[in-house]
C-alpha positions as CSV (number, residue, x, y, z in Angstrom):
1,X,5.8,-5.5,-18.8
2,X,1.9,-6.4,-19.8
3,X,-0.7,-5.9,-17.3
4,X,-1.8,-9.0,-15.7
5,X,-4.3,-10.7,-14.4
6,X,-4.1,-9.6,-11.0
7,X,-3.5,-5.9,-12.0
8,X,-6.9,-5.8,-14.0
9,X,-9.1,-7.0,-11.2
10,X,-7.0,-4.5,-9.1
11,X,-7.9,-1.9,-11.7
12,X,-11.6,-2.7,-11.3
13,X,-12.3,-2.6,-7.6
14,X,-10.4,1.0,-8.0
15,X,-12.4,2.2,-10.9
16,X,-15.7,1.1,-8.4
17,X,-14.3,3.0,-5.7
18,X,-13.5,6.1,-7.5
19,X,-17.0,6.2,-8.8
20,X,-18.7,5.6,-5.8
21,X,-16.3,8.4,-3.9
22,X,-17.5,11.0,-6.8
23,X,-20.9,10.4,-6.2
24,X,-21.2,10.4,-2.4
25,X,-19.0,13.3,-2.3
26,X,-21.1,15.5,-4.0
27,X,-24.2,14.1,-1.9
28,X,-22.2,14.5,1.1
29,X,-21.2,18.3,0.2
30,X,-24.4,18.7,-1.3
31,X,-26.1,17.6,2.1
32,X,-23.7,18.8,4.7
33,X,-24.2,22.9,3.6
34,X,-28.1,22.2,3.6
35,X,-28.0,20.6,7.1
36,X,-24.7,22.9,8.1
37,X,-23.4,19.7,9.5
38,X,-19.2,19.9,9.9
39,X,-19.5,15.7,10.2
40,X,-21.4,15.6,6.9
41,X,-18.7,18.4,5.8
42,X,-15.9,16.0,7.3
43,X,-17.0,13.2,5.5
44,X,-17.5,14.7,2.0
45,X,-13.7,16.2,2.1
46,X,-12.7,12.6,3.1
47,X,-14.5,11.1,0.3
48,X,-13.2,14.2,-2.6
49,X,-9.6,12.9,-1.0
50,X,-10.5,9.5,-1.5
51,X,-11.6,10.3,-5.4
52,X,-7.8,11.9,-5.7
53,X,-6.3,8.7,-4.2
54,X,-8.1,6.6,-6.9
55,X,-6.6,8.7,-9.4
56,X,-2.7,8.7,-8.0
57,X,-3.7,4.9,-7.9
58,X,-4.5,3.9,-11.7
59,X,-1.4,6.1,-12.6
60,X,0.4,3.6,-10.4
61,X,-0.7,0.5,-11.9
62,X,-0.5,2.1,-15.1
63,X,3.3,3.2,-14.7
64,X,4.8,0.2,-12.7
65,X,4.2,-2.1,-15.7
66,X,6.6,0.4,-17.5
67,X,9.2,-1.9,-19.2
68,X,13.3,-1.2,-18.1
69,X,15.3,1.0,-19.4
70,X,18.3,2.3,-19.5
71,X,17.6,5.0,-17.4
72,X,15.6,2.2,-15.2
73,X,17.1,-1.2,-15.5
74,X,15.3,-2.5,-13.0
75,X,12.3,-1.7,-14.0
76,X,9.3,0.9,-13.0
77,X,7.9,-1.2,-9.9
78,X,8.5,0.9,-7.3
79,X,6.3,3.8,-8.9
80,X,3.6,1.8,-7.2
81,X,4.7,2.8,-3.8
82,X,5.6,6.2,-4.8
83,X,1.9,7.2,-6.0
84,X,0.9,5.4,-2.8
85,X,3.1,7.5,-0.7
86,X,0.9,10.4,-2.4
87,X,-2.3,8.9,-1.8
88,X,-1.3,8.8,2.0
89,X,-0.3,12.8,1.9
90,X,-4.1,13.1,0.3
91,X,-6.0,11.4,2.9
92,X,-3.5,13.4,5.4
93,X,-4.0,16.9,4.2
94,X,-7.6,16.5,2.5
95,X,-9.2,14.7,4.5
96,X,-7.6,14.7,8.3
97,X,-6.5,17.9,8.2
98,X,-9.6,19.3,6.8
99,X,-11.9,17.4,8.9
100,X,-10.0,18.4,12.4
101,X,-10.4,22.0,11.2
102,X,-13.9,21.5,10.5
103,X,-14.2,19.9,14.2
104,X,-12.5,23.0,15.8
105,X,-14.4,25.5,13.6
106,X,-17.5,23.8,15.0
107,X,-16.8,24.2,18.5
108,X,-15.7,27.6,18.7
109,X,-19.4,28.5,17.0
110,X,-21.2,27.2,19.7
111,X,-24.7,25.7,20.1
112,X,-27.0,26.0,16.6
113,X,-29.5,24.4,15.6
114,X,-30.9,23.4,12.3
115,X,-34.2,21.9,11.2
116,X,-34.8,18.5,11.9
117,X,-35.9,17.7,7.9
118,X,-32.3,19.4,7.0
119,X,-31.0,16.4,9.3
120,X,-32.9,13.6,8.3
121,X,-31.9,14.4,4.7
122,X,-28.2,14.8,5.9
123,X,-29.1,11.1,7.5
124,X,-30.3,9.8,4.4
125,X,-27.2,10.8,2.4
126,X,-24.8,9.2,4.7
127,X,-27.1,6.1,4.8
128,X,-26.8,6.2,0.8
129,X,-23.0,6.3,1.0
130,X,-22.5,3.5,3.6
131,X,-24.0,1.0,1.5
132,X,-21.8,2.5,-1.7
133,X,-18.9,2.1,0.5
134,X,-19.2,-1.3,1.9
135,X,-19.7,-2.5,-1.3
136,X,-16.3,-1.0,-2.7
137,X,-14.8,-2.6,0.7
138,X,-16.7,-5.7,-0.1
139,X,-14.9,-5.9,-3.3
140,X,-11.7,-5.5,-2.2
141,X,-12.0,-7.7,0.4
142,X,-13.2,-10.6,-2.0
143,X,-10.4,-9.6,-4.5
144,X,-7.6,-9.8,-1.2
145,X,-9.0,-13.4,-0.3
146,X,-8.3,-14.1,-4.2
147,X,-5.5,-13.2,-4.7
148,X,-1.8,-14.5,-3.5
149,X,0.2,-13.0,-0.5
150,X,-3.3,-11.6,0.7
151,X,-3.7,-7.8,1.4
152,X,0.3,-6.6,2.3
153,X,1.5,-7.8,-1.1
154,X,-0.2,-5.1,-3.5
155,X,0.1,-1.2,-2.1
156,X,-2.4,-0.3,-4.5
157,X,-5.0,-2.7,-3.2
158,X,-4.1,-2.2,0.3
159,X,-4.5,1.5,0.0
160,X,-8.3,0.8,-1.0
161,X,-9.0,-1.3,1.9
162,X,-8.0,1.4,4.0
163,X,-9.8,4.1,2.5
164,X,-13.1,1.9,2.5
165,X,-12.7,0.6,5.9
166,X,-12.2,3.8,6.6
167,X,-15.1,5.9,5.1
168,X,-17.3,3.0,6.5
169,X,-15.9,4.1,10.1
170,X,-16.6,7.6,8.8
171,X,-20.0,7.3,8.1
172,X,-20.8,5.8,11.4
173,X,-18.9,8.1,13.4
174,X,-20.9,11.1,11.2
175,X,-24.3,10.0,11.6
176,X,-23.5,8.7,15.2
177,X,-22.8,12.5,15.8
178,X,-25.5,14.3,13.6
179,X,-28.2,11.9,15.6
180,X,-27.2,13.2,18.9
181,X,-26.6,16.4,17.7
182,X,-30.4,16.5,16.5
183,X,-31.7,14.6,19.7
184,X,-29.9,17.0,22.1
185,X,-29.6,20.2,20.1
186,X,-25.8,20.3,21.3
187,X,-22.9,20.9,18.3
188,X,-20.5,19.2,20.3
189,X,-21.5,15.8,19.6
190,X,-21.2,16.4,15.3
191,X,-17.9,18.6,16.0
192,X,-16.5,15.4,18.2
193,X,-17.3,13.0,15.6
194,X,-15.5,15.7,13.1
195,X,-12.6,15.4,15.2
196,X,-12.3,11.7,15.8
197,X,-12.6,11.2,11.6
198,X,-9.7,13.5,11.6
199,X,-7.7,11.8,13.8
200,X,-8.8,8.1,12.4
201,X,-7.8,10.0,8.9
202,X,-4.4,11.0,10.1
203,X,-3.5,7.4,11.7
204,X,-4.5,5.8,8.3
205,X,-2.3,8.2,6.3
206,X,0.7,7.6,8.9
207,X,0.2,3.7,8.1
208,X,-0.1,3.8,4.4
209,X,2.8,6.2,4.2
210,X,5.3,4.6,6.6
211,X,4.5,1.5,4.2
212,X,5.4,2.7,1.6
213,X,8.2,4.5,2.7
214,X,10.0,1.2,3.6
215,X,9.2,0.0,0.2
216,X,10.7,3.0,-1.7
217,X,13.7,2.7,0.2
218,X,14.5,-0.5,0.0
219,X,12.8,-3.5,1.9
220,X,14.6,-7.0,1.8
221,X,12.3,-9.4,0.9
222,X,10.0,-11.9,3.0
223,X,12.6,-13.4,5.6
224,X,11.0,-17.0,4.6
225,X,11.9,-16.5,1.0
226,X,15.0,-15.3,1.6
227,X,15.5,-18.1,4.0
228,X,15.0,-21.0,1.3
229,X,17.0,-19.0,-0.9
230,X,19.6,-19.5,1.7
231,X,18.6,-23.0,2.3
232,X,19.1,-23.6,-1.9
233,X,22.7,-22.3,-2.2
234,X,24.1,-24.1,1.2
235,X,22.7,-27.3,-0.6
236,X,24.4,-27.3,-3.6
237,X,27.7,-29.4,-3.3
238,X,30.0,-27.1,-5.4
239,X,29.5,-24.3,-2.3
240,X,31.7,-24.4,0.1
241,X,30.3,-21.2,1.9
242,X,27.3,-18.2,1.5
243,X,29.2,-15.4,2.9
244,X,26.7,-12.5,2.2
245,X,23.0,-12.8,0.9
246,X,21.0,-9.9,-0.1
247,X,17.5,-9.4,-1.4
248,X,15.4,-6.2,-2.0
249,X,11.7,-6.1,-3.3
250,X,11.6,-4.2,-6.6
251,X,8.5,-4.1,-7.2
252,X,5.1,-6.5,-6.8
253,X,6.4,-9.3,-8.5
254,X,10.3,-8.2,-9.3
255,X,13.1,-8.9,-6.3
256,X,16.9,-8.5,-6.5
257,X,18.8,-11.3,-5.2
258,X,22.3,-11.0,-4.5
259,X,24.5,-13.5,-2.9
260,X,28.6,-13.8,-2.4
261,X,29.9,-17.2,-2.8
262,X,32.6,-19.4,-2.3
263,X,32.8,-22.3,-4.2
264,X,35.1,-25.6,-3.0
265,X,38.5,-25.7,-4.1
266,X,39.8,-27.1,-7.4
267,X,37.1,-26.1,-10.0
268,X,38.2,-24.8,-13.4
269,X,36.8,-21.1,-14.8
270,X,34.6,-23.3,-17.3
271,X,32.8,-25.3,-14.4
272,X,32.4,-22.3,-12.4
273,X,30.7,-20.7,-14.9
274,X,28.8,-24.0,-16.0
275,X,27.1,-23.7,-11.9
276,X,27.0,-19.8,-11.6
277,X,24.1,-20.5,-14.6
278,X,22.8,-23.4,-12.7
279,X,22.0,-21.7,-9.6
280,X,21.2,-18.5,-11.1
281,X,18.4,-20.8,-13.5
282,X,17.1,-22.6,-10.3
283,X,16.9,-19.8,-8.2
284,X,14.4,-18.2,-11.0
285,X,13.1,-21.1,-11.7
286,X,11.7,-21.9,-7.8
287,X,11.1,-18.2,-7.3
288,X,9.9,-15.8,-10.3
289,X,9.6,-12.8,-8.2
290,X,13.3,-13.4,-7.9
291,X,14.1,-12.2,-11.4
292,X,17.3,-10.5,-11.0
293,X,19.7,-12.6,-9.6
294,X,23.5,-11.4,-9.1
295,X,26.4,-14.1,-8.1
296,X,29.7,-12.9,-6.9
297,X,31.7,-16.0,-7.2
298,X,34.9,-16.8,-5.6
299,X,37.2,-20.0,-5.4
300,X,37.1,-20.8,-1.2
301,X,41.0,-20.7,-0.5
302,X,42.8,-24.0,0.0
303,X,44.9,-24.5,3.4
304,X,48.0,-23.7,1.7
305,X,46.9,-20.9,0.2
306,X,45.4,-19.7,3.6
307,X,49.1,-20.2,4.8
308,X,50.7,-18.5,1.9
309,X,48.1,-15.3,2.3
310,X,48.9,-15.3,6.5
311,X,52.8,-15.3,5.7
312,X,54.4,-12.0,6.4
């Protein structure tokens, strides 16, 4: 399966938010040990967690355009919620994790105080990264209002969203806590913010991962598609009933649809065949995410028949 159209802008606004991460993560680092700032700290593990994401994320758009296989028949799609469901451990363990620790360290060292330039310059570099990071959230955001079935539809995407809104939380809750920190020469305030990144870290990586979680184990598809589906098989005239219908996402643009049948009484094997196709066609046709369509088709049982089966 070729990469589409979608994919490559998808690609991009990654690529922009790997590059940015790189580079404010060494400033951040770079900053936090010459201002001995555990917010600054905080931040610059969130943003080397961030970089890792990125990466877990290309090989995800990269590997669920894989074509089927034997192995696979269905395809490689869900491989994009699988590298998600790592990029959600990342932001857990790098950057919550680390960033409560760093919160916890802080406070049990007590008051210190460092030199007002090392803060400004600690200031400066989160300044720096907030405008890098609104502008990879900016970019997302304009590729989400682009694009069709908005931000829930593509993991990959919505994992970038996160991690942007996120950092831009970050980097207010850091220099929100270095300021104070600086003004009133008490630790708490930068070890607080550490803390509440942590936990705002955590949340995000509990969200991304239950998603994608749902998605590896098998979500049905949108209720309203599955609805019209529904809605397309009662209206043909050669069903009689739609015992059982069963969808399940596949991938971003691949869903299983699987439906039991009865058909009305009285139709040869040829005609049955002649509308299994018919439906099968239309039901692509209207829907192409719904590309792999099973029918189990059965002849709906005549009132003798009923009689004969109920006869001891």
């Amino acid at each position: 399966m070729t990469e589409n159209s979608s994919d490559r802008k998808t690609r991009i606004t990654v690529l922009v938010a790997l590059i940015a991460n790189l580079v404010i993560a060494v400033a951040k680092a770079v900053g936090g040990a010459f201002a001995g700032s555990p917010a600054l700290l905080s931040e610059a593990a969130h943003s080397v967690a961030d970089s890792l994401n990125e990466v877990f994320l290309l090989a995800a758009l990269r590997r669920s355009r894989k074509p089927a296989d034997r192995k696979h028949p269905f395809g490689y799609g869900k491989e994009r919620y699988f590298w998600s469901l790592l990029a959600a451990v990342g932001i857990f363990v790098m950057g919550g994790c680390f960033s409560v620790l760093q919160g916890i360290e802080a406070l049990r060292g007590g008051n210190h105080e460092e030199s007002t330039g090392a803060y400004i310059a600690g200031l400066i570099v989160l300044f720096v990264a907030l405008l890098a990071e609104g502008t990879s959230l900016a970019r997302a955001i304009f590729q989400v209002r682009g694009q069709e079935g908005g931000i829930g539809k593509d993991p990959a995407l919505r994992t970038v969203i996160a991690e942007d809104g996120t950092a831009v939380l970050g980097v207010l809750l850091a220099m929100g806590g270095m300021a104070l920190h600086m003004v009133t020469k008490q630790v708490v305030w930068e070890a607080s913010a550490s803390l509440a990144i942590g936990v705002l870290l955590v949340y995000v990586a509990y969200r991304l991962g239950k998603d994608a979680r749902t998605q590896l184990i098998g979500e049905a598809a949108d209720p309203e598609l599955r609805g019209r589906i529904e809605e397309l098989l009662k209206a043909q005239p050669e069903i009689d009933v739609v015992e059982t219908l069963l969808t399940m996402r596949l991938g971003m643009d691949s869903t299983l649809v699987a439906a039991r049948i009865d058909l009305v009484p009285g139709m040869d094997s040829e005609h049955v065949e002649e509308v299994s196709m018919r439906i099968r066609s239309s039901i692509q046709n209207t829907w192409p995410e719904a590309d792999q369509v099973f029918l189990d088709v059965t002849d709906a049982p005549t009132a003798a028949t009923a009689e004969a089966a109920g006869t001891p």
